[in-house]
N, CA, C and O of each residue as an XYZ file, in Angstrom:
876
protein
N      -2.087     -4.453    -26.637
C      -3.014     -3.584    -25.924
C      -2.816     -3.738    -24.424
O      -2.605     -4.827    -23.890
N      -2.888     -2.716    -23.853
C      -2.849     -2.785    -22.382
C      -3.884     -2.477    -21.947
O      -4.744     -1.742    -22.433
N      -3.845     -3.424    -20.307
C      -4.781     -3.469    -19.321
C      -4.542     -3.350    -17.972
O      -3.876     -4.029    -17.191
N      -5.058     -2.586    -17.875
C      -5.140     -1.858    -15.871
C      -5.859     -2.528    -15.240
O      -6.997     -2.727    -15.664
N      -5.311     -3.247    -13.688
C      -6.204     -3.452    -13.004
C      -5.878     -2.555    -11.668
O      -4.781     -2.201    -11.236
N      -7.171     -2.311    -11.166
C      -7.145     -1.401     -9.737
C      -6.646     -2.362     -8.516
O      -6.967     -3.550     -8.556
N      -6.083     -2.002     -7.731
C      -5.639     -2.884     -6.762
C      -5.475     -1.844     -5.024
O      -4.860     -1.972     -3.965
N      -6.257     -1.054     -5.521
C      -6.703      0.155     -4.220
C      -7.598      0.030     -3.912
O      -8.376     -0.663     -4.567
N      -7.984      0.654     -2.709
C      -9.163      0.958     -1.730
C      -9.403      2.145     -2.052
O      -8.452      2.916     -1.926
N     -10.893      2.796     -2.638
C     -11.133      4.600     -2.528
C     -11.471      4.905     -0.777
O     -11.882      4.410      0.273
N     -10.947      6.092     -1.423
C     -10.551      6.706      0.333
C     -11.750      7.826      0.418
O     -11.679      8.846     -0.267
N     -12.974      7.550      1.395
C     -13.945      8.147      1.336
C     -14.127      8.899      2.456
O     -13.499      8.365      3.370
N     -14.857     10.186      2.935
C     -15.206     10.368      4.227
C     -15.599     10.116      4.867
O     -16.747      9.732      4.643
N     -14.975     10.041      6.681
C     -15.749      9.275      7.642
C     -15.393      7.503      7.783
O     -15.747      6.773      8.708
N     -14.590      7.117      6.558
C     -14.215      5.745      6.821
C     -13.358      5.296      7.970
O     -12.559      5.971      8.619
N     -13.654      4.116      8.088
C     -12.403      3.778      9.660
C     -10.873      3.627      8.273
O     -10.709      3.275      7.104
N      -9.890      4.305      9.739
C      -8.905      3.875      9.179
C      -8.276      3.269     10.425
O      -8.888      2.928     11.438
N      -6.817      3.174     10.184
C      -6.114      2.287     10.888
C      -6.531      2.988     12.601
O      -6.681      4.082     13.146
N      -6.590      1.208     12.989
C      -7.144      1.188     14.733
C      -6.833      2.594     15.533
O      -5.756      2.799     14.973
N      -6.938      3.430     16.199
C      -6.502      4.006     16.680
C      -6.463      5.814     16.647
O      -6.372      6.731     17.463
N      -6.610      5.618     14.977
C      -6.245      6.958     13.985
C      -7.435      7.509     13.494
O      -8.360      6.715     13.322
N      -7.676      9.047     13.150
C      -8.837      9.444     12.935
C      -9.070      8.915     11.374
O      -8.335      8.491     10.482
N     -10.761      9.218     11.560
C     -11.282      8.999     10.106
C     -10.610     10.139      9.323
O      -9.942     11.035      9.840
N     -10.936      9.957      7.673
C     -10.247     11.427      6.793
C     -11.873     12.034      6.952
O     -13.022     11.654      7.177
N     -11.207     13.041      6.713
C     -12.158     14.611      6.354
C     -12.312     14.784      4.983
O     -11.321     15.074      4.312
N     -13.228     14.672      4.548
C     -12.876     15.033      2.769
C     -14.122     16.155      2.722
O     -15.226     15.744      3.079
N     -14.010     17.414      2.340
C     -15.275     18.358      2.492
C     -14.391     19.314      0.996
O     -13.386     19.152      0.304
N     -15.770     20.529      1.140
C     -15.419     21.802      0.372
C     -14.746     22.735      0.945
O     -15.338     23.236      1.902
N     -13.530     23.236      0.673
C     -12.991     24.299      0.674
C     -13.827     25.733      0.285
O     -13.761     26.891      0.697
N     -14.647     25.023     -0.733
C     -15.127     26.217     -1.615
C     -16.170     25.029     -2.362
O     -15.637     24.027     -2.838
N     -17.212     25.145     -2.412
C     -18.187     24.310     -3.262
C     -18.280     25.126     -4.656
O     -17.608     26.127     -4.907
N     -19.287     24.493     -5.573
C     -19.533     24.768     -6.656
C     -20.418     26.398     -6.422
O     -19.991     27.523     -6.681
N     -21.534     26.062     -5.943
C     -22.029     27.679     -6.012
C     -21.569     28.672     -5.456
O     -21.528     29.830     -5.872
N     -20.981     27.973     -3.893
C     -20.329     29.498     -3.562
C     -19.033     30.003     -4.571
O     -18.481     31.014     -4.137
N     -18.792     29.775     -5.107
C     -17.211     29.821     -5.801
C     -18.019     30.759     -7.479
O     -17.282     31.338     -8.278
N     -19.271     30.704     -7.630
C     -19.558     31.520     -8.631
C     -19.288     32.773     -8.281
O     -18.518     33.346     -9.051
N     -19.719     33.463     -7.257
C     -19.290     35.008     -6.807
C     -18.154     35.530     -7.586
O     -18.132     36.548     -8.277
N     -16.992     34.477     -7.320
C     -15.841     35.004     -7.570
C     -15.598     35.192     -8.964
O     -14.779     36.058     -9.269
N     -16.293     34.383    -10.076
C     -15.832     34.520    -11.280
C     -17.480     35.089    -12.026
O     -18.059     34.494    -12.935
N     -17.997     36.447    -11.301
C     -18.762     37.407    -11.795
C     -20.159     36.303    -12.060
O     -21.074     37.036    -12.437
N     -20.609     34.983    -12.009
C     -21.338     34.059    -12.304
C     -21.480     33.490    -14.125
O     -22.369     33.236    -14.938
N     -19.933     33.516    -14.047
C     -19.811     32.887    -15.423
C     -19.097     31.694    -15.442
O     -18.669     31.196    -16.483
N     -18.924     31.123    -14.122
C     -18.149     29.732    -14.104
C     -17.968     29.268    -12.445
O     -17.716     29.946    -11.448
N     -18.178     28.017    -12.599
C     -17.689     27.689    -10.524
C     -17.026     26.776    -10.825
O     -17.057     26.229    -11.927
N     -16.198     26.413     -9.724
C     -15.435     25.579     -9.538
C     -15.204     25.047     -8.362
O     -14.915     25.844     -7.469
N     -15.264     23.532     -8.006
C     -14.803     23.171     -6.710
C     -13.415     22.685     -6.047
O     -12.583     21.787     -6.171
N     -13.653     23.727     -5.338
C     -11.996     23.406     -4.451
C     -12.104     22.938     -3.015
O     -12.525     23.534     -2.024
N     -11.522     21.481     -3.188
C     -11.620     20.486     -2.028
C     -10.489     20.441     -0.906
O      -9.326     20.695     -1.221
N     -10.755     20.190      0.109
C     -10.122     19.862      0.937
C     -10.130     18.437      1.606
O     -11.152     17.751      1.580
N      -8.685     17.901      2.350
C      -8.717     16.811      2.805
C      -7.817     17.104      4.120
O      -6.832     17.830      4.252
N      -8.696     16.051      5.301
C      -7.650     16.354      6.086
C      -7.733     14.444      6.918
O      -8.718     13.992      7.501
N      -6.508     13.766      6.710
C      -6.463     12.836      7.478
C      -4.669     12.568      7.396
O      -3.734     13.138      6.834
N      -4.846     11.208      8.421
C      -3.568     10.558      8.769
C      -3.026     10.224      7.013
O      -3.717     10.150      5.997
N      -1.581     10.079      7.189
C      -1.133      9.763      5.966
C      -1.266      8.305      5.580
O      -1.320      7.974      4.395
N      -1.331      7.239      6.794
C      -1.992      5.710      7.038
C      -3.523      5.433      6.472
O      -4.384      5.032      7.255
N      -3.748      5.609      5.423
C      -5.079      5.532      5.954
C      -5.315      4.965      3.832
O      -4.558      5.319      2.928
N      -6.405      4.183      3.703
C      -6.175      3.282      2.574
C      -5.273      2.639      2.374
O      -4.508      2.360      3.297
N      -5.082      2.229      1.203
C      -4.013      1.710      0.316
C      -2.658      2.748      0.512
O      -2.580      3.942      0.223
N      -1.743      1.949      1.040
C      -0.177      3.234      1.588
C       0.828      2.727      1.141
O       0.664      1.551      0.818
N       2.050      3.221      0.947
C       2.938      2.696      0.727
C       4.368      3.137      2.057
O       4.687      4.270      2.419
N       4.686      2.429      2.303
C       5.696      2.854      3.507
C       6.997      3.187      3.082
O       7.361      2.473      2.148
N       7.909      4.110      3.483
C       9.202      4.783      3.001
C      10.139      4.237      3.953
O       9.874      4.350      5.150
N      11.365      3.570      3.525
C      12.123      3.666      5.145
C      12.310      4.890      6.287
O      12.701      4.665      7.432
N      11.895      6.492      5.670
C      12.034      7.094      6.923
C      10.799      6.515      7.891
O      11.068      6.716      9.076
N       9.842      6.017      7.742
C       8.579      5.599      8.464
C       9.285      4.641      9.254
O       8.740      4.688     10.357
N      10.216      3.786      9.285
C      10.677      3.249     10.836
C      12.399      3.756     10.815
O      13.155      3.117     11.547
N      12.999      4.931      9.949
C      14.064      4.797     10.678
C      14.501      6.569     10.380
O      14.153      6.998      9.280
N      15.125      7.404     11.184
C      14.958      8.746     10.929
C      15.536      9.139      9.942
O      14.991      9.995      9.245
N      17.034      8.534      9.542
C      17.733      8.605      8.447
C      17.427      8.071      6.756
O      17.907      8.415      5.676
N      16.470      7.149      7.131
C      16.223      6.754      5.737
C      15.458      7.720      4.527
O      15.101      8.898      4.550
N      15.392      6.823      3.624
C      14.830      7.721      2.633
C      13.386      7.680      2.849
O      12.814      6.622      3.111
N      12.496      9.320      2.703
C      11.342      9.757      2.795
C      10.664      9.500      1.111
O      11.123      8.775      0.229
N       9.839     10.088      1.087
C       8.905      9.866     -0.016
C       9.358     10.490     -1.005
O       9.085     10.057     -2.125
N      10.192     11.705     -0.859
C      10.638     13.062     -1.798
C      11.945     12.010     -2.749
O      12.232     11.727     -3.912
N      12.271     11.813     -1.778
C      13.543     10.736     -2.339
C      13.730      9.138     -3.232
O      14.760      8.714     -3.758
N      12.515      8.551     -3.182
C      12.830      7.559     -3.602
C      12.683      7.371     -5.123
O      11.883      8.107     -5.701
N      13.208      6.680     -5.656
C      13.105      6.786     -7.298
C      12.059      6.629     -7.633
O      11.188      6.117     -6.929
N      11.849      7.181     -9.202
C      10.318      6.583     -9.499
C      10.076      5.318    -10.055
O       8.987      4.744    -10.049
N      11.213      4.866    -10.578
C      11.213      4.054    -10.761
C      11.459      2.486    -10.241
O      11.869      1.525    -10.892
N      10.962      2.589     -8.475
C      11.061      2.081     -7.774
C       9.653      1.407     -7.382
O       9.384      0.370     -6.777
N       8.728      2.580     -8.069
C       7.529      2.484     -7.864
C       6.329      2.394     -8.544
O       5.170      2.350     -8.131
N       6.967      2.367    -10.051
C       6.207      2.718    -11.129
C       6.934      1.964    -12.407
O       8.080      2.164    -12.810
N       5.856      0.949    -12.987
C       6.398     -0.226    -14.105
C       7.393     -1.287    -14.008
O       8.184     -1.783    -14.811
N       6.971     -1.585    -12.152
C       7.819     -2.525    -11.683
C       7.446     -3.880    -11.736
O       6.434     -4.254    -11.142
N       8.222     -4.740    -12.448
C       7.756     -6.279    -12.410
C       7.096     -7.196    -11.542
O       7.769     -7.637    -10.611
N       6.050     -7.528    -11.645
C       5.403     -7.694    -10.344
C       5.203     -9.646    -10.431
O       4.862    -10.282    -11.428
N       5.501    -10.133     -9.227
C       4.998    -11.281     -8.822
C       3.746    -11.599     -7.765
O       3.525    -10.894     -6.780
N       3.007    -12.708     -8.109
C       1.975    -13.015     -6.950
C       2.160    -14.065     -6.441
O       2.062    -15.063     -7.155
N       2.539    -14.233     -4.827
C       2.407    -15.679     -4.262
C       1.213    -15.615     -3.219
O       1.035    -14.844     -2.276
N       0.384    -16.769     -3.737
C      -0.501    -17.053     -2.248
C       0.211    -17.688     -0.587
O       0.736    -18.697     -0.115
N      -0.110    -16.652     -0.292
C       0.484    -16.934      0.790
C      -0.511    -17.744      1.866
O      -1.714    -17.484      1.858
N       0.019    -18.703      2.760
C      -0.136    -19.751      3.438
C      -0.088    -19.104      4.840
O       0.954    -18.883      5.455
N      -1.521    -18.785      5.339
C      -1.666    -18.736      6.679
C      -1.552    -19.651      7.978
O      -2.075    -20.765      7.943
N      -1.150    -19.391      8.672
C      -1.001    -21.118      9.841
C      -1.812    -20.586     10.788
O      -2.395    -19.502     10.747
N      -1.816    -21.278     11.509
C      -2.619    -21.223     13.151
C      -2.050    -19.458     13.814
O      -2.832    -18.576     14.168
N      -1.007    -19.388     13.819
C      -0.320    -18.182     14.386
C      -0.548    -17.064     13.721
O      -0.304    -16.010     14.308
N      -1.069    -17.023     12.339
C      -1.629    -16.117     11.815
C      -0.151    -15.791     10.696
O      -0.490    -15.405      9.576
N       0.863    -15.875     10.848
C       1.922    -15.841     10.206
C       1.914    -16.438      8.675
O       1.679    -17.623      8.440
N       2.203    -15.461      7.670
C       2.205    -16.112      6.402
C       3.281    -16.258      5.957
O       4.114    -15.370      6.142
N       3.640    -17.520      5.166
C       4.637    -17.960      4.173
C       4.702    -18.197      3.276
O       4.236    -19.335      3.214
N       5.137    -17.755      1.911
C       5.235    -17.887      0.452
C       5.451    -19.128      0.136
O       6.547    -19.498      0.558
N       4.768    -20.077     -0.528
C       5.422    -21.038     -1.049
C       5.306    -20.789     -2.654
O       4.494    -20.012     -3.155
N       6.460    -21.749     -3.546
C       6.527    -21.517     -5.038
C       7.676    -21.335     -5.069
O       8.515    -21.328     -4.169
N       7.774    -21.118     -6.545
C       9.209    -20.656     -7.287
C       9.771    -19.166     -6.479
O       9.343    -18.083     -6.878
N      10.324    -19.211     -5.830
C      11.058    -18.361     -4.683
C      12.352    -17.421     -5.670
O      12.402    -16.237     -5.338
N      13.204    -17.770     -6.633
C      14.098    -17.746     -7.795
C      13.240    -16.389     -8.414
O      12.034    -16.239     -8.611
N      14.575    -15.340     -8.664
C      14.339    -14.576     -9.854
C      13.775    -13.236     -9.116
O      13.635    -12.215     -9.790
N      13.481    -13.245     -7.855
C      12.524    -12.140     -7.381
C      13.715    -10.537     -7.284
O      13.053     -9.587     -6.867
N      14.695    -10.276     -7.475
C      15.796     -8.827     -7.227
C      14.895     -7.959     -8.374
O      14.809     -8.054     -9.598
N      14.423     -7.289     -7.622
C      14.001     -6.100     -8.250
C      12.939     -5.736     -8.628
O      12.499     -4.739     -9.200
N      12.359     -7.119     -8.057
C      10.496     -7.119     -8.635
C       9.407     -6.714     -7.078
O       9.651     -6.566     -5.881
N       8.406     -6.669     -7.769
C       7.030     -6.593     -6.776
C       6.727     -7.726     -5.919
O       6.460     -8.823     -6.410
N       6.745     -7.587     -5.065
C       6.584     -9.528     -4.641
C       5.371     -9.122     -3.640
O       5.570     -8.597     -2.544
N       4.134     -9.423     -4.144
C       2.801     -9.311     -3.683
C       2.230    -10.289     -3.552
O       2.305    -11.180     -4.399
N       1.334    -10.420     -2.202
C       1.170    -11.441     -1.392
C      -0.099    -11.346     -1.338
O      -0.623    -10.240     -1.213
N      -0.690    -12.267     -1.406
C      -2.434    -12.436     -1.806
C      -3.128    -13.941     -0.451
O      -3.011    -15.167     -0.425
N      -3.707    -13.065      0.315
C      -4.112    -14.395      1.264
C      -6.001    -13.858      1.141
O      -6.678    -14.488      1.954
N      -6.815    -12.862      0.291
C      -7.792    -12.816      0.239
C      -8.449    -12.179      1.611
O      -9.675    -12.230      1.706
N      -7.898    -11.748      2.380
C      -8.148    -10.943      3.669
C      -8.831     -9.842      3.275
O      -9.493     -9.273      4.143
N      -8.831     -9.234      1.745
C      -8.886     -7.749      1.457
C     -10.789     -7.977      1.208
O     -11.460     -6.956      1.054
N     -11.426     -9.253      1.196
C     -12.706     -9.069      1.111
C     -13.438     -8.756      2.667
O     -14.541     -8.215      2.744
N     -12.816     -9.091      3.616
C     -13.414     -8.020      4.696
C     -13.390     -6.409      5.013
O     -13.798     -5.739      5.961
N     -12.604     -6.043      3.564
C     -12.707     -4.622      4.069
C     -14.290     -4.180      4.040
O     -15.099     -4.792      3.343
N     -14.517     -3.482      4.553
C     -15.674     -2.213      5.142
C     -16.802     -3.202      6.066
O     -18.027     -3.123      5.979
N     -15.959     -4.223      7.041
C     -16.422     -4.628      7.615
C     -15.309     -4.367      8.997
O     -14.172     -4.011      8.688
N     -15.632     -4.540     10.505
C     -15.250     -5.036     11.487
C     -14.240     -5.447     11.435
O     -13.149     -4.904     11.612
N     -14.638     -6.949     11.061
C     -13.696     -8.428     10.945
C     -12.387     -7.667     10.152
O     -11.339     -7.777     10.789
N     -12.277     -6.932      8.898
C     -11.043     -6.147      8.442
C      -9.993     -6.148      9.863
O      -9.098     -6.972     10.051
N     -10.281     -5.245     10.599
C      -9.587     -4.864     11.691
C      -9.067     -5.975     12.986
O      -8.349     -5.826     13.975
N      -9.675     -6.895     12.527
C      -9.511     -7.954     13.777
C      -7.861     -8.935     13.584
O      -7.541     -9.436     12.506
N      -7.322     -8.998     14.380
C      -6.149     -9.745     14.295
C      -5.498    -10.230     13.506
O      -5.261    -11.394     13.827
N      -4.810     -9.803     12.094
C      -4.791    -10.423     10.965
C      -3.714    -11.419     10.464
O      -3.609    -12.353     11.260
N      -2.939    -11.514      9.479
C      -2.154    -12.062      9.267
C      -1.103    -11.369      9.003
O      -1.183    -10.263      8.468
N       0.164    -11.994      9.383
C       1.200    -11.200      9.214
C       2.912    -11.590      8.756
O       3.403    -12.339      9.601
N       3.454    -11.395      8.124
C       4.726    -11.961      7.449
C       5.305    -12.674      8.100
O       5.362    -12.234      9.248
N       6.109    -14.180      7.908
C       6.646    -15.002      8.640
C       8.349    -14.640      8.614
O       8.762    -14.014      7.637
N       9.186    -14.986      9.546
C      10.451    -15.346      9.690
C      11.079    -15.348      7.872
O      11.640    -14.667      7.014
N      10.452    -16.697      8.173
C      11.509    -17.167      7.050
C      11.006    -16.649      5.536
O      11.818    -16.700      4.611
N       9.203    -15.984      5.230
C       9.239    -14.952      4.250
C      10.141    -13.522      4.109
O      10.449    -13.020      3.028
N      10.460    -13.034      5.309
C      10.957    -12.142      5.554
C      12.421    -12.151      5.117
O      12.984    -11.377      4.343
N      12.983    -13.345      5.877
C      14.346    -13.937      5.085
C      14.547    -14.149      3.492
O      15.534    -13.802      2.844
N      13.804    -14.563      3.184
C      13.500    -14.761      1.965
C      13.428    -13.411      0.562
O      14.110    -13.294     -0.457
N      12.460    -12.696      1.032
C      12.431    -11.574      0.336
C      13.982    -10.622      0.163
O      14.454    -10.155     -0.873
N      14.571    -10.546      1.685
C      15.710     -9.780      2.161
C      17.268    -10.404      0.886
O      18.203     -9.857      0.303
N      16.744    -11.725      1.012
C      18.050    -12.338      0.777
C      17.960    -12.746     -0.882
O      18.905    -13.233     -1.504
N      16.385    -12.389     -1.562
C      16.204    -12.843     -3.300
C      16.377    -10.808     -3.989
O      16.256    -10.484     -5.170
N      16.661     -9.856     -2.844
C      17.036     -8.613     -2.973
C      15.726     -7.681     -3.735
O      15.896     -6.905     -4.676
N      14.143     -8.041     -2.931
C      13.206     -7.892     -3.786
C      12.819     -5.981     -3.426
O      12.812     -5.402     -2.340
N      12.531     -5.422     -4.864
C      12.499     -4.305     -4.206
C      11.310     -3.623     -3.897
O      11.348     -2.393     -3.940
N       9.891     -4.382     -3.487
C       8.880     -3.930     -2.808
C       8.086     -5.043     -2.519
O       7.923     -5.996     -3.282
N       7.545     -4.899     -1.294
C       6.339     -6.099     -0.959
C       5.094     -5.239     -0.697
O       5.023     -4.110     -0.211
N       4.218     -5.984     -1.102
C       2.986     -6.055     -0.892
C       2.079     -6.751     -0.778
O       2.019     -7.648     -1.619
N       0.904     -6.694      0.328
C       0.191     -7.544      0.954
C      -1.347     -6.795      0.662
O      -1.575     -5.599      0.485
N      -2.176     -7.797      0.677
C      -4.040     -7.273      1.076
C      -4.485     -7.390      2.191
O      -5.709     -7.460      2.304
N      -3.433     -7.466      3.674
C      -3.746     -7.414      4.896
C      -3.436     -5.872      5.390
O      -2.931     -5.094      4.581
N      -3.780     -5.390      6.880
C      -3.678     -4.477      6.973
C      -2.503     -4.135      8.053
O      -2.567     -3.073      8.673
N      -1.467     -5.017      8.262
C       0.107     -4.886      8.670
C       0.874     -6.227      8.226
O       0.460     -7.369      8.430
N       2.012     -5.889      7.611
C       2.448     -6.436      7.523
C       3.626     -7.265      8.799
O       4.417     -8.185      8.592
N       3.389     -6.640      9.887
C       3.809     -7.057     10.925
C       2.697     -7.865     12.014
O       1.536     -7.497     11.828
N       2.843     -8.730     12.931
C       1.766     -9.272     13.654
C       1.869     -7.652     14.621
O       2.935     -7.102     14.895
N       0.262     -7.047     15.068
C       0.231     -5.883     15.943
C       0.310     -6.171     17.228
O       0.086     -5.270     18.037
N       0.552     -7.126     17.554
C       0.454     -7.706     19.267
C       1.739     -7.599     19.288
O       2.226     -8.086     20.308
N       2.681     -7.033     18.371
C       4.286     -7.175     18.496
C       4.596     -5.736     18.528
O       4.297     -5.079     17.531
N       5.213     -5.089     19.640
C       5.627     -4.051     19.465
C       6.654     -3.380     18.809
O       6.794     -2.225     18.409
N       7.514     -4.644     18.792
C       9.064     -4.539     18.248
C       8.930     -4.293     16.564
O       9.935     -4.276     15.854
N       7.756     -4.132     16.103
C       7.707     -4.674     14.496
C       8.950     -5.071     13.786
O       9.730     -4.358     13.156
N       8.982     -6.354     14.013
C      10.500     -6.801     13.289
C      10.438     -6.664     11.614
O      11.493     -6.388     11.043
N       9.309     -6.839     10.879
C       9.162     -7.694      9.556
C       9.225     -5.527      9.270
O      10.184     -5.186      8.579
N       8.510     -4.613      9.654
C       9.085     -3.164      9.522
C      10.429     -3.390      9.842
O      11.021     -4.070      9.004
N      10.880     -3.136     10.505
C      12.472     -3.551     11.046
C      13.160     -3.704     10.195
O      13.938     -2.836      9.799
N      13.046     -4.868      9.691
C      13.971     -5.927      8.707
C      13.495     -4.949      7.364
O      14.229     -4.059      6.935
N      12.398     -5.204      6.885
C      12.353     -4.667      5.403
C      13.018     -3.528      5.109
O      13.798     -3.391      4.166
N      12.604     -2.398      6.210
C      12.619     -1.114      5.872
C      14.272     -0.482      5.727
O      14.803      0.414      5.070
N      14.774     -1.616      6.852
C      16.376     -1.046      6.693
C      17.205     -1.719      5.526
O      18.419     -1.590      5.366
N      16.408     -2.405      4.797
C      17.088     -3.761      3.719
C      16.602     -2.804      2.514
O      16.887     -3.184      1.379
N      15.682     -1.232      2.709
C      15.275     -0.262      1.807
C      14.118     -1.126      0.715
O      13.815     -0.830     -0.440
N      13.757     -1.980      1.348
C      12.423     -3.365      0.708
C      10.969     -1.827      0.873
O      10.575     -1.357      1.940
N      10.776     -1.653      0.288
C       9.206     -0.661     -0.088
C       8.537     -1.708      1.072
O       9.131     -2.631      1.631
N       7.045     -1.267      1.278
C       6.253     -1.974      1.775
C       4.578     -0.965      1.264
O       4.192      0.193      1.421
N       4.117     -1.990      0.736
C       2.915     -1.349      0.319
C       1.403     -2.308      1.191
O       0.964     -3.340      0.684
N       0.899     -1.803      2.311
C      -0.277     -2.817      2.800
C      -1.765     -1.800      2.174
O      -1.944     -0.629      1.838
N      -2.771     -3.310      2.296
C      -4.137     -2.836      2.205
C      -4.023     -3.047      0.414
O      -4.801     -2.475     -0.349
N      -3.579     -3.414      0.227
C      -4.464     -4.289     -1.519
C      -5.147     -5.041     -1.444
O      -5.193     -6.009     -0.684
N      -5.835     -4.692     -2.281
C      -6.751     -5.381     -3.015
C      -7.061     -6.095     -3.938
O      -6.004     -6.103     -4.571
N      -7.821     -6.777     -4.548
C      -8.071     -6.940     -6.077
C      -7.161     -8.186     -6.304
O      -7.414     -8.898     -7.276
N      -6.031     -8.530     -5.410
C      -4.863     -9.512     -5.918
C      -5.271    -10.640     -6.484
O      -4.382    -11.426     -6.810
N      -6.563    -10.984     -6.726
C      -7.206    -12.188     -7.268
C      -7.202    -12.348     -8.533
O      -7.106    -13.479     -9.010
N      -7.328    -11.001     -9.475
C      -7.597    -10.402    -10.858
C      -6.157    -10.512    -11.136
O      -5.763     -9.994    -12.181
N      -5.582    -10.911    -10.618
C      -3.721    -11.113    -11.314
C      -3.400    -12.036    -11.939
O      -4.146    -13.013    -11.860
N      -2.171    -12.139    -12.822
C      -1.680    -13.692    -13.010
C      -0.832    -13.639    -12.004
O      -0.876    -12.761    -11.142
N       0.027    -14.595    -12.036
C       1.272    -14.778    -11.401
C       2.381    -14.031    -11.606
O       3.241    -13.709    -10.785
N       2.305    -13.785    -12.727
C       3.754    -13.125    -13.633
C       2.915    -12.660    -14.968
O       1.848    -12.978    -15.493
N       4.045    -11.679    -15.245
C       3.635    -10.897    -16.752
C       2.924     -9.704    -16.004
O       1.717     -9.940    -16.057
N       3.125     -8.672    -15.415
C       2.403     -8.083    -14.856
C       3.309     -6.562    -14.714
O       4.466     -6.752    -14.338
N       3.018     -5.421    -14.908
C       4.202     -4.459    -13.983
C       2.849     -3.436    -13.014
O       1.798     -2.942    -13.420
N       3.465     -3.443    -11.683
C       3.024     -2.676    -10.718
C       3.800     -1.061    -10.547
O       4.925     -0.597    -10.732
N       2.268     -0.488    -10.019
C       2.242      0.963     -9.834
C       2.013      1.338     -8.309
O       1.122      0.792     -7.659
N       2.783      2.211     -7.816
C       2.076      2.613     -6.488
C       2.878      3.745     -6.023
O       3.740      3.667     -5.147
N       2.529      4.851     -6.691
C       3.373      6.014     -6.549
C       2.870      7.049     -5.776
O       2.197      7.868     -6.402
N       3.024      7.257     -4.462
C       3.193      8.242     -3.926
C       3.419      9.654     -4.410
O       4.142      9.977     -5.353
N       2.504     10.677     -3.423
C       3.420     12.100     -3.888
C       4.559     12.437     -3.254
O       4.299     12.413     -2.051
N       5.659     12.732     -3.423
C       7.064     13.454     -3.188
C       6.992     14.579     -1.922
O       7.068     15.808     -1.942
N       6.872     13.934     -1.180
C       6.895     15.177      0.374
C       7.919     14.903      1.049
O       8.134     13.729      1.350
N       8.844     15.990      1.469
C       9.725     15.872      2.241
C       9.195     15.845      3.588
O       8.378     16.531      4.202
N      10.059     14.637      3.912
C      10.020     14.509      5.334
C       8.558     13.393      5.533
O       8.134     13.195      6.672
N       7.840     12.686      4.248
C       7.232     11.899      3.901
C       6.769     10.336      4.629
O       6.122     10.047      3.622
N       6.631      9.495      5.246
C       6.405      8.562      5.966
C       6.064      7.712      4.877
O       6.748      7.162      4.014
N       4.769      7.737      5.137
C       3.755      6.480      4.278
C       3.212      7.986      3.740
O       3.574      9.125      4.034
N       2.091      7.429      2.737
C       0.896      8.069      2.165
C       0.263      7.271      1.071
O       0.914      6.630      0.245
N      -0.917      7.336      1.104
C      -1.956      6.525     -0.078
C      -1.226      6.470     -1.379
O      -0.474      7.373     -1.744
N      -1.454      5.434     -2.043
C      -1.139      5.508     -3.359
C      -2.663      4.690     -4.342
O      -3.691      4.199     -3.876
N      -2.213      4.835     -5.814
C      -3.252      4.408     -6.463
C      -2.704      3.577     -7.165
O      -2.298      3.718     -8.319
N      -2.643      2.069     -6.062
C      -1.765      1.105     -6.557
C      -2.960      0.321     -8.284
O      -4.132      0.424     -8.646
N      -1.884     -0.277     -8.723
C      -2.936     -0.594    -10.418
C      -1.361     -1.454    -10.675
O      -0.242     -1.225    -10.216
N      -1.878     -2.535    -11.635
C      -1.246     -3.354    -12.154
C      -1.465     -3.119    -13.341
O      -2.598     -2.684    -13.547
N      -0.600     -3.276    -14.523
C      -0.481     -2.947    -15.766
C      -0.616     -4.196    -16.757
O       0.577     -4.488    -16.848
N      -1.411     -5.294    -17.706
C      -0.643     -6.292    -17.883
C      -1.004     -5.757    -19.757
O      -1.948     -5.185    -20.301
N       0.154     -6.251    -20.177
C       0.099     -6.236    -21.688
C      -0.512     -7.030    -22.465
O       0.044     -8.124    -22.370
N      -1.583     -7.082    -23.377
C      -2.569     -8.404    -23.686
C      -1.843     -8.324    -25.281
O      -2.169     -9.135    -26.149
């Protein structure tokens, strides 16, 4: 028997999103009553509209998002993104805010390698947004060089933001490493035995955009 766990943020109206960037818009296009007119008052239907940054919840990043040539959202396999073997390491915050994986490091080419430091219980607070933690050197090395094919974190960059250069974007994105920030839930995991979801819709010319990341585990 299988079991889903949620590992997203719902994306509501008016929420903060990333520093800088507008809130989403989520309204009616067409509400329920006005929309009876049209079908003589024998049925309504609501047709919604959304309008925000593609950053904004639970995202998954494409290499065109730091490099012009890379692959966009339209392009990447699905199976890159969907029933992928997933690992959890707690990651080890230091003074600098920089996190490092410790554990069985072995075996990671091709899997989920999701990073759990518990940051994701300040969301819909302030403190969320305040200076967070962010991938170390030698995690970065690490992931690049065990050939892992997506990371994910419950912080909200995976780069330190006081860095303009974003190296740990940099490095991943051209090594074609996925990057999925803003999970959640990473507590409800095991370690292993797990396959991860976080599929994007297919837009050309695509960056980031929300996904409805969920872990799959087989009981």
């Amino acid at each position: 028997m299988k079991h889903f766990i949620e590992l997203n943020h719902v994306i509501e109206d008016g929420m903060m999103a990333y520093p800088g960037l507008p809130s989403p818009k989520i309204s009616a296009f067409l509400d329920h009553q006005e929309s009876r007119s049209r079908y003589q008052d024998q049925a309504e239907f609501y047709l919604g509209q959304v309008e925000m940054v593609c950053n904004v919840g639970t995202y998954l990043d494409s290499p065109f998002h730091r490099y012009r040539n890379g692959l966009d959202l339209s392009q990447i396999p699905l199976e890159r993104v969907a029933g992928v073997p997933g690992v959890v390491f707690d990651g080890a915050v230091s003074p600098d805010r920089s996190v490092t994986i410790h554990g069985e490091a072995k075996g990671l080419e091709r899997k989920a390698v999701l990073i759990r430091t518990g940051w994701d219980k300040r969301w819909g607070t302030e403190s969320y947004w305040e200076p967070g933690p962010y991938l170390s050197a030698d995690t970065i090395d690490l992931l690049i060089h065990s050939k892992a094919n997506l990371v994910g974190v419950d912080f909200w960059n995976v780069d330190d933001t006081m860095d303009p250069s974003r190296p740990v974007h940099t490095r991943l994105l051209a090594s074609n490493i996925l990057i999925v920030e803003h999970l959640c839930n990473l507590s409800a995991l095991p370690q292993t035995g797990f396959r991860f979801y976080a599929v994007p819709l297919r837009i050309v010319r695509g960056a980031s955009f929300p996904v409805r990341a969920f872990a799959e585990i087989e009981e």
